[in-house]
C-alpha positions, 0 to 999 in steps of 0.5 A: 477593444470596442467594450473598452472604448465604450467603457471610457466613453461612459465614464465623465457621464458617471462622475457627473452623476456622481457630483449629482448626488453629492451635497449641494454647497449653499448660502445659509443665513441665521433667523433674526428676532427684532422688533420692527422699525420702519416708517409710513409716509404722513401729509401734515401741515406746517402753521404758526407758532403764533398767529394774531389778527391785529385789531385797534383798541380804540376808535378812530383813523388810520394816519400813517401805516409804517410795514407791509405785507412781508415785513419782518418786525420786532415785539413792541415795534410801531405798526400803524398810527391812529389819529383820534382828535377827541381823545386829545381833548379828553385829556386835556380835560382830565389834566386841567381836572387833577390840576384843579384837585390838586389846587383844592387840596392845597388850599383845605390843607392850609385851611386846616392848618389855621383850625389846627393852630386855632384850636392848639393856642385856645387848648392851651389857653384854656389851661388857666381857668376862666380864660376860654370858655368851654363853648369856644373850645368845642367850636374850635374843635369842631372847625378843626375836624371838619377841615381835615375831612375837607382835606380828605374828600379834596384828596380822594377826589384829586386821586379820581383825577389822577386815575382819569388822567392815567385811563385817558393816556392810555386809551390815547397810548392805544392809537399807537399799534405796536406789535405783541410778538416778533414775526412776519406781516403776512396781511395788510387790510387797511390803508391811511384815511380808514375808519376803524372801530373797536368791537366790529373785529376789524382786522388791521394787520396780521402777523405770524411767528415763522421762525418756530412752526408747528407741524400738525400730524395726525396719526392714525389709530393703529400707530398712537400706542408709543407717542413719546414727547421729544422724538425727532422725526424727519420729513420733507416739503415739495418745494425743496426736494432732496431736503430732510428737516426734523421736528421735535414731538411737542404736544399730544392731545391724547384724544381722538377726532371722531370723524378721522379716528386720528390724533392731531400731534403737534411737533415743533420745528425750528425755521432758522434759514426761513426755507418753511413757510406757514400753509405746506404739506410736508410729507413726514417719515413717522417712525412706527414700532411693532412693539413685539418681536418678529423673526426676519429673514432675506427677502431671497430666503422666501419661496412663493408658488401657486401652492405654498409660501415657505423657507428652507431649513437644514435637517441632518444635512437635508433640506426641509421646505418650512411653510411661512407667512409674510409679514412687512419688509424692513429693508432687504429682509421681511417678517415672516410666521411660521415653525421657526426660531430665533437662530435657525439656519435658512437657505439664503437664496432659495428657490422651489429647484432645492427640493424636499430632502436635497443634501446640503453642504 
């Protein structure tokens, strides 16, 4: 009786040991091969798309300045007006010049209308012989050439008149600043009564295009070997947290500083709402391919001990410790090397408890 109580006693003790022995029911997840996107943080910077430092064409003072630091202007738009008194004179000089030329012309014209019509009425005199002596009708001639030459030089010399006129109001059109583009003023560097002169690079204004930017990035060596024109890329600026903005790869210099072993990509990005400003430092998410393909696998599929770094694998039913090498993560999973396949089943939650050889089911 005693014997047989022991004997049920043990028997939960063997059917525990029993399930021991039996397969192992575990997650298995199938090798991936793809290639690797993923993206690295890059510092740029946003500048103009246009940038001009204003400068007077010609001399003189400055009367009136009509916009200010901040001021949103339209291409041809009347900036500053300068006073330049002499120009003035200048032309009105020119203009009483080509009104003299132009007098002069008239009157050798109708000088040579009268040696014209001399000569006319003696030519046709001269057709009844012994009525204009062959002498006279040479002069007459002659009087008749020279006055057209004299209207002539009188004619070139009222078109220089002209053309001084024409140079003077438009030297006299430059006291007139106008803006070359649409933008923003960002500085003002004169004030009504200064004194500018042209060839000193006196800056008067300056003026930005925001609401198109470039963004400069420069990308490091190891990642220019697939630039391609028109990729959007994202990326972001401090002063707006949580935003993404994208731009546009626009120009690729395909050369290299020598000092930072980059390229300064050039992306353009559209500033519609005006939220980017000239002078930030985006961060920019640049996409990055491998280019070949690796094999990924769950992060939770790889085992790391003192001694080896591996995945579990299902030979007949057993489990089989495969030694890897990691590569870079792309999201939940990771790139691995080692003597696997594309398709190949792995333990998907593994860990160094499942050992060499365990039944798996």
């Amino acid at each position: 009786m005693q014997i047989r109580k022991a004997a049920v006693a043990l028997l939960p003790l063997c059917f525990h040991i029993a399930l021991g022995q039996s397969a192992t029911k575990i997650a298995m997840v199938t090798v991936e091969s793809r290639s690797l996107s993923r993206t690295v943080p890059l510092t740029a910077e946003l500048t103009p798309f246009l940038q001009t430092d204003i400068e007077a064409r010609v001399p003189g003072y400055v009367e009136k300045v009509f916009v200010d630091r901040g001021s949103k202007v339209r291409r041809g738009q009347l900036l500053i007006a300068l006073s330049a008194p002499e120009m003035s004179s200048q032309t009105s000089a020119s203009e009483a010049t080509l009104h003299q030329a132009e007098a002069d012309i008239a009157q050798a014209k109708a000088a040579a209308a009268g040696a014209a019509s001399t000569y006319e009425r003696l030519l046709e005199a001269a057709k009844t012989p012994g009525a204009v002596a062959g002498n006279e009708l040479i002069q007459a001639q002659k009087q008749k050439e020279a006055a057209e030459a004299v209207v002539q030089a009188r004619d070139a010399s009222a078109k220089a008149a002209s053309s001084q006129l024409h140079s003077t109001q438009e030297m006299q059109a430059y006291l007139r600043v106008t803006a070359p583009f649409d933008g923003i003023i960002t500085e003002r560097l004169v004030h009504p009564g200064t004194m500018v002169a042209t060839g000193s690079h006196q800056a008067l204004l300056r003026l930005q295009q925001t609401s198109r930017l470039r963004l400069v990035v420069p990308i490091p060596e190891t990642y220019v070997g697939n630039l391609t024109r028109g990729k959007q890329v994202t990326f972001h600026v401090p002063a707006h947290p949580g935003k993404n903005y994208s731009g546009t790869i626009a120009r690729i210099p395909e050369s290299l500083d020598t000092q930072s072993r980059s390229m300064m990509v050039e992306l353009d990005v559209l500033n519609g709402d005006g939220s980017l400003s000239p002078g930030m430092y985006p961060t920019v998410d640049w996409p990055v391919s491998s280019g070949d393909n690796l094999l990924f696998v769950p992060s939770s599929s790889v085992v790391t001990t003192t001694e080896r770094t591996f995945v579990i694998t299902s030979v007949n039913g057993r489990a089989h410790w495969v030694d890897v090498r990691k590569g870079p993560g792309s999201g939940e999973q990771i790139a691995i090397r080692g003597d696997l396949s594309a398709g190949q089943s792995v333990v998907k939650q593994a860990t160094d408890e499942i050992r060499e050889g365990t039944p798996l089911r």
